[in-house]
N, C-alpha and C positions, 0 to 999 in steps of 0.2 A: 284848341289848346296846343301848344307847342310845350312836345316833355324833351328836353334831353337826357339821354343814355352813355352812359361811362363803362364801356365795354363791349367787344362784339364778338363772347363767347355764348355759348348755351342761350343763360340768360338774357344775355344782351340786343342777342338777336331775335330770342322770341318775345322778349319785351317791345322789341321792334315792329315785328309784325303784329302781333297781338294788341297793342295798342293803336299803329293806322289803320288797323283792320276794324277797330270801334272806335275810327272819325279823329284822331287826332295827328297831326302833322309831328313826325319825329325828325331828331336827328342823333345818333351815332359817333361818340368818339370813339378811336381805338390807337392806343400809341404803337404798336406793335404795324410793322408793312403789309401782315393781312390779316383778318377776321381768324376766328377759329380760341382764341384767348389759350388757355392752358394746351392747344393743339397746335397754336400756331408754330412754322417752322423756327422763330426763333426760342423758342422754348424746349421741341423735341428733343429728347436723350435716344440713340442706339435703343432699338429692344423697346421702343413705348408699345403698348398694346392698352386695349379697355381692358376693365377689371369686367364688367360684362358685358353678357354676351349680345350683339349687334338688336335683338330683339327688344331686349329691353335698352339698351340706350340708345334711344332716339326723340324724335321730338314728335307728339302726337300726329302732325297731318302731312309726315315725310317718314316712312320707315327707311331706316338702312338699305343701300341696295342691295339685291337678292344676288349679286354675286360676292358683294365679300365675305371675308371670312366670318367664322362664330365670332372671335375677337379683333376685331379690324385696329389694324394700326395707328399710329396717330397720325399719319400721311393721309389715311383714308378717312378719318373723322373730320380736318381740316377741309376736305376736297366737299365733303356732304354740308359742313357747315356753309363752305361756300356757294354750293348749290340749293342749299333751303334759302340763302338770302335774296340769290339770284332766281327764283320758282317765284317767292311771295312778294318781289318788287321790292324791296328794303335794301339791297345793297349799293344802291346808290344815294341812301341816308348815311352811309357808312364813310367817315371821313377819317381814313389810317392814317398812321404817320403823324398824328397828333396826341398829345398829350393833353390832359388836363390840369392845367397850373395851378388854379382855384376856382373854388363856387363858393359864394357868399350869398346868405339870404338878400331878398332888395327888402327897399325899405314897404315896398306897396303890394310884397308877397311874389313867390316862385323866387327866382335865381337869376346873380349874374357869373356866370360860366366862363373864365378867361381859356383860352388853349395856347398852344404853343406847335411850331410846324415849322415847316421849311416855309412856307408862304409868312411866314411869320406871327407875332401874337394876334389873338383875336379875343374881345369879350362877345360874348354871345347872351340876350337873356331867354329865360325858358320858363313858363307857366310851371313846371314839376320837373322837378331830376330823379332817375333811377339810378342806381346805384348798383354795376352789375359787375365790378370791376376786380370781384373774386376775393374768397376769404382767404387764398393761399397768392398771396401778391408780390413778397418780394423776400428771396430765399435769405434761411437766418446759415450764415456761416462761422460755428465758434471762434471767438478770439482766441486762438492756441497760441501758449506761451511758447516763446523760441522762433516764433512766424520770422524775423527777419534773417536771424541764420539760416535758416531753411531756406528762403526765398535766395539768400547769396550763394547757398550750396548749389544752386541750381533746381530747388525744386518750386514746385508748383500748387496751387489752392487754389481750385475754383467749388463753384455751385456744383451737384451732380445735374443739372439741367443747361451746364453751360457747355458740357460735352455734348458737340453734335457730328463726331463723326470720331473713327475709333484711330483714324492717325494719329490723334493727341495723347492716345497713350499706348498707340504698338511699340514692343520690345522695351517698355518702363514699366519700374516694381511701380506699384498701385493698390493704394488702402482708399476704401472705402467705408466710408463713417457711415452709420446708422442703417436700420434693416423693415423698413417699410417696405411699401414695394415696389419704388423709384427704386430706391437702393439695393434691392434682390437680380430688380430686370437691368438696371446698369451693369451689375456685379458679373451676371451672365457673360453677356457682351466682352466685358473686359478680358475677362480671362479666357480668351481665345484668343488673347493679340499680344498679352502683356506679357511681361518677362516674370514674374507672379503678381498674386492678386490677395488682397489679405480684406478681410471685413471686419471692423470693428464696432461690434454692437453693444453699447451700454443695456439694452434692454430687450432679449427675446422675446418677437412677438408671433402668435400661434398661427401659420397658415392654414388653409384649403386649399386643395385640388382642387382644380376646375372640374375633374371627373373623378369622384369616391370611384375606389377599387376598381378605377379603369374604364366604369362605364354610366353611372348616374352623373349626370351634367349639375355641378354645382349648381344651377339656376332654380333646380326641383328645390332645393334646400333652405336656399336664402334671400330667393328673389319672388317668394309667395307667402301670402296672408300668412299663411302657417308656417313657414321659416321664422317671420318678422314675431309673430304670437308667441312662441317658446322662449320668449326673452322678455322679461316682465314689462308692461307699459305702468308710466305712475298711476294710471287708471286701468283696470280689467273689465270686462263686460261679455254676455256670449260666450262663444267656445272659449275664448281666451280663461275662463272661470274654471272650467275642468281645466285647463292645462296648469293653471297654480293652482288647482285645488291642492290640497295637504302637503303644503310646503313647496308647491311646483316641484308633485313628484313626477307627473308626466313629462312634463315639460324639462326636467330635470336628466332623467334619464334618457331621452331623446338627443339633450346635448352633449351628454357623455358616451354616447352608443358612437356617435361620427366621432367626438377625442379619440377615442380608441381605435375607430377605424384609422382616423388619419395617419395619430403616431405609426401605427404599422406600417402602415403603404409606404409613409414618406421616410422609416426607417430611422425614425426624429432619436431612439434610446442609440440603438447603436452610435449614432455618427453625434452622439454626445447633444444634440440639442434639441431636447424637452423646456420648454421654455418654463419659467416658475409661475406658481398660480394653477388654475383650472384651465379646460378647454374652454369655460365660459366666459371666460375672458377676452376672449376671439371678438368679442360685440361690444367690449368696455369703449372703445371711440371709432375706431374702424374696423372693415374687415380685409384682411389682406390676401390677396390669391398666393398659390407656389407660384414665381416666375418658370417655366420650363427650365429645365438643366440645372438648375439651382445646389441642387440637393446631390443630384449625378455630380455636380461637382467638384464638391465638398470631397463626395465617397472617394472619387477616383484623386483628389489630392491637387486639381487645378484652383480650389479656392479653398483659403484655409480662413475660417471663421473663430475670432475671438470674442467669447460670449464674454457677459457681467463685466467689460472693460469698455474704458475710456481711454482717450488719449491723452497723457499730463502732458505734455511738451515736444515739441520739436526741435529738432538740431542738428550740427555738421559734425560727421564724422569720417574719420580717411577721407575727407574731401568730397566724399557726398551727404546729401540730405536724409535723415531718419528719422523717425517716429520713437519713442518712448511712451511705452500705454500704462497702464494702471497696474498688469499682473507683472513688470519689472521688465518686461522683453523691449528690446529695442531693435526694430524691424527698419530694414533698405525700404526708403519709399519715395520715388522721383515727384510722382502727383496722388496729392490726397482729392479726392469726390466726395464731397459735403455735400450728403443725404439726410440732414438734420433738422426739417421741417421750413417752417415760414414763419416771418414775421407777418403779422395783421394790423395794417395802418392804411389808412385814410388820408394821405399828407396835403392834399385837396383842400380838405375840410377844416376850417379854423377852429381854433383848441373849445372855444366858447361854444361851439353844435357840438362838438364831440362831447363835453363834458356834459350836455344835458342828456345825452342816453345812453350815459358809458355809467354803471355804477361802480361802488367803491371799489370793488377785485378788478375792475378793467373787466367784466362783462359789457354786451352790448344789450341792449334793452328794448329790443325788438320784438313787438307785437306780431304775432303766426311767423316770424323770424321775416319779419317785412317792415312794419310801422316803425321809426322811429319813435319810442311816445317822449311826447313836448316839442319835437320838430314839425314843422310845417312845411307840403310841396317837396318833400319829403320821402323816397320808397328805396326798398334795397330789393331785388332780382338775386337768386343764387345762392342768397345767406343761408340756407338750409339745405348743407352738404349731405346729402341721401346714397342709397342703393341706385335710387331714378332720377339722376342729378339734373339731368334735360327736361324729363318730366316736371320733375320738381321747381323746376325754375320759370317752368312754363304757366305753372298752378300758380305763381308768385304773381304772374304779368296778366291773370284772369285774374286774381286778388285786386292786383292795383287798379286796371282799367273798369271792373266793378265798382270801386269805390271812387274813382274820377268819373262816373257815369251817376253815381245819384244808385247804385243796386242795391248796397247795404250802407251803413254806418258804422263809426267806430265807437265803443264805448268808454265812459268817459276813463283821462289819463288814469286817474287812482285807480279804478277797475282795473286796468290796462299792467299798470308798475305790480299790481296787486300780484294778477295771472304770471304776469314772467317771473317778477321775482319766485314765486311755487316754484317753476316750471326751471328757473336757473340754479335755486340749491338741491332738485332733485337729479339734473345733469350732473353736478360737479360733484357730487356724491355719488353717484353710479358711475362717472368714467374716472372719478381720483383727481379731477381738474382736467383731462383731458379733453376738453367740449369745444376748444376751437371758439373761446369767450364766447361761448353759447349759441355758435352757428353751426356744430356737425348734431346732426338729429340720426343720424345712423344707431341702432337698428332700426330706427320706429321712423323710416322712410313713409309707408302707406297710412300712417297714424297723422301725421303732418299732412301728408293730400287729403286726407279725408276731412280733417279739421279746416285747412284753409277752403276747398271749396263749399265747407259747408256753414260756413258764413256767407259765399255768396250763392245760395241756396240753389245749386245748380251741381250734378253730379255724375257718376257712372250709376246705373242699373245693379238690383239688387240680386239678378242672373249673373253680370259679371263681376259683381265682387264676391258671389259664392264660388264664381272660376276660381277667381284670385285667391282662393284660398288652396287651390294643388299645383295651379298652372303659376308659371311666372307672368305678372300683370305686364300686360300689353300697352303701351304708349296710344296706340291706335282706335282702342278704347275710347279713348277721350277726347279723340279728333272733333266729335260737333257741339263739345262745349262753344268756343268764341263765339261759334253763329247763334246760340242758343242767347247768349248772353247779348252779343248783339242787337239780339230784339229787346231787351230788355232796358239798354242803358240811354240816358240821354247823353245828345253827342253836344 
């Protein structure tokens, strides 16, 4: 069987290996000049680093190399992706610098696959398509009123991922939209070169230090069974039952014990931002680390943060470009950085697939955040944005290549629409709609691996998931599923 692959990040690549490793012939688009997807250099911002720490992100049968850092850069992730392609033979399935124009079901089942390249178009067909080509695909940049004055005053609007290098805005004032943690670790960066630096965040969101009080490693916290536990699953079982026992008082208290630590450390009452809501809000869609300096520099007055504001308009004044925000100030700003999330489109895909598993809100409807249900040949790689993003997407490409192998079965569509539908009014209720049309599964990362591979009834040890409950879950763990599964599947 020949699968093609739309994408050569995380996913894309371990769907790559993972599937010629059980017998099937791939091939690899990636429109980007090299592999790595959200690492690749043309994506990098100044200051990328991982949210964790090198141990836990990696891909089960390649850990990070033992000299870089705890948090390896995005230089260094690109360089490791590159080298797991090139370790497990798959990079030479990898055809960059092309695009995918469309994929159309055939009429006789699988896909015809058109690309686009410097060599020119190609149709391609493919027994099964994955689908790995990232839920965060193509950055949203507000239409801000006044954009053409501004643009004649001489200023500037790009993506915050279209800065790649800090020339573009040494010695210029520079506002920075939105406070995720693209936009914290750009914000850094900038304000060491720029002539000021102003943040403008419609909505405070709660960070973590990498290290409480200077010396526990965030990872103790939130990257073990028991970090993931203290945040309600729609289902309890196990210890997870005393931790919501009588009203998730344990579990409750445990969350508010690090609030309080953090606010302190990180100084959030004095320097004015307490963000609104609870600590427990920290897990409502993502979680976001401090960028270093961040906060230092706020205090010392290099960045000056304007919380519960937007920007209403732009425009020319004394003949340069400014900003106009919500609380009435109108700030000098040569280049805005739009840190304002992503758009999630498929533009590949004709409107007729997407509307069979797209429901009425524009969720997507995706079985273990993999199956399209009602589409056939059919899989998506990395739709289930986690803590263990690599892991996770790796668990997705043992999902599919089980079920292209004859390991398990899927149960019928209405069971299927049944389960997600639950599973997407209980997301969009617990994040307030913030679910990423029902692909970030963050906190309940190891909940999702446990459920996908336990459809294809192959797993980790009941020794190392009792680890996983102090220690941070190990990637490497999981390295001899494929061969396990291997045995298992017909080629």
């Amino acid at each position: 069987m020949l699968v093609g692959i739309v994408g050569a990040g995380f996913a894309g690549l371990s769907s790559a290996r993972v599937l010629s490793e059980l017998g099937h012939d791939v091939v690899v688009w990636e429109k980007a000049p090299d592999v790595g997807g959200v690492w690749s250099a043309t994506r990098r911002y100044p200051g990328l680093k991982t949210q964790n720490n090198k141990g836990t992100y990696a891909l089960s049968e390649m850990p990070m190399p033992k000299h870089y850092p705890e948090w390896p850069s995005g230089e260094q992730v690109q360089a490791y992706l590159e080298d797991y392609a090139r370790k497990f033979g798959i990079l030479s399935a990898v055809e960059c610098d092309t695009e995918v124009v469309s994929a159309t079901p055939a009429a006789t089942g699988g896909w015809d696959v058109t690309t686009a390249s410097e060599r020119g178009s190609d149709t391609r067909h493919v027994d099964h398509l994955v689908l790995a080509s990232g839920i965060f695909s193509e950055p949203f940049v507000p239409p801000f009123e006044g954009r053409e004055d501004f643009l004649a005053a001489g200023g500037e609007i790009m993506p915050a991922g279209d800065l790649h290098h800090l020339g573009q805005v040494a010695g210029k004032h520079a506002m920075v939209v939105g406070y995720g943690k693209s936009a914290c670790d750009i914000t850094v960066e900038v304000a060491g070169v720029a002539a000021s630096t102003t943040v403008v965040a419609r909505e405070l969101l709660w960070k973590l230090p990498r290290k409480i009080k200077g010396v526990l490693n965030y990872k103790y916290l939130m990257l073990t069974r028991l970090g993931e536990g203290i945040f309600r699953y729609h289902t309890v079982s196990g210890v997870e039952r005393l931790l919501h026992a009588r009203n998730s008082l344990i579990a409750g208290g445990m969350v508010d014990s690090v609030g309080s630590v953090t606010t302190k450390q990180l100084q959030l009452e004095k320097l004015g931002l307490i963000p609104l809501g609870t600590f427990a809000d920290i897990a409502r869609a993502t979680v976001s680390l401090v960028s270093e300096g961040f906060f230092e520099g706020v205090a010392d007055g290099r960045i000056d943060v304007r919380r519960d504001t937007t920007v209403t308009r732009l425009l020319e004044k004394d003949g340069h470009p400014h900003a106009e925000l919500s609380d009435g100030s109108v700030i000098r700003t040569d280049v805005i950085l739009a840190a304002t999330g992503w758009r999630q489109t498929i533009p590949f895909l004709p409107d007729e697939v997407l509307n069979r598993f797209t429901d009425e809100r524009g969720d997507y409807v995706l079985y273990r955040q993999i199956h399209p249900v009602g589409v056939e040949d059919l899989s998506f790689a990395g739709y289930n944005s986690s803590f263990f993003s690599p892991l996770s997407a790796e668990v997705s490409a043992l999902w599919i290549g089980s079920l292209l192998g004859g390991n398990h079965t899927l149960p019928s569509d209405d069971d299927m629409r049944q389960q997600v539908a639950t599973r997407l009014r209980w997301m969009r209720e617990r994040t307030r709609g913030n679910h990423a049309r029902g692909t970030n599964v963050i906190p309940f990362s190891v909940h999702n691996i446990d459920e996908t591979l336990s459809d294809i009834g192959l797993g980790v040890s009941r020794l190392t998931k009792a680890k996983e409950w102090l220690l941070p879950v190990n990637p490497s763990d999981y390295r001899d599923i494929v061969q396990k599964l291997k045995k298992r599947v017909r080629r």
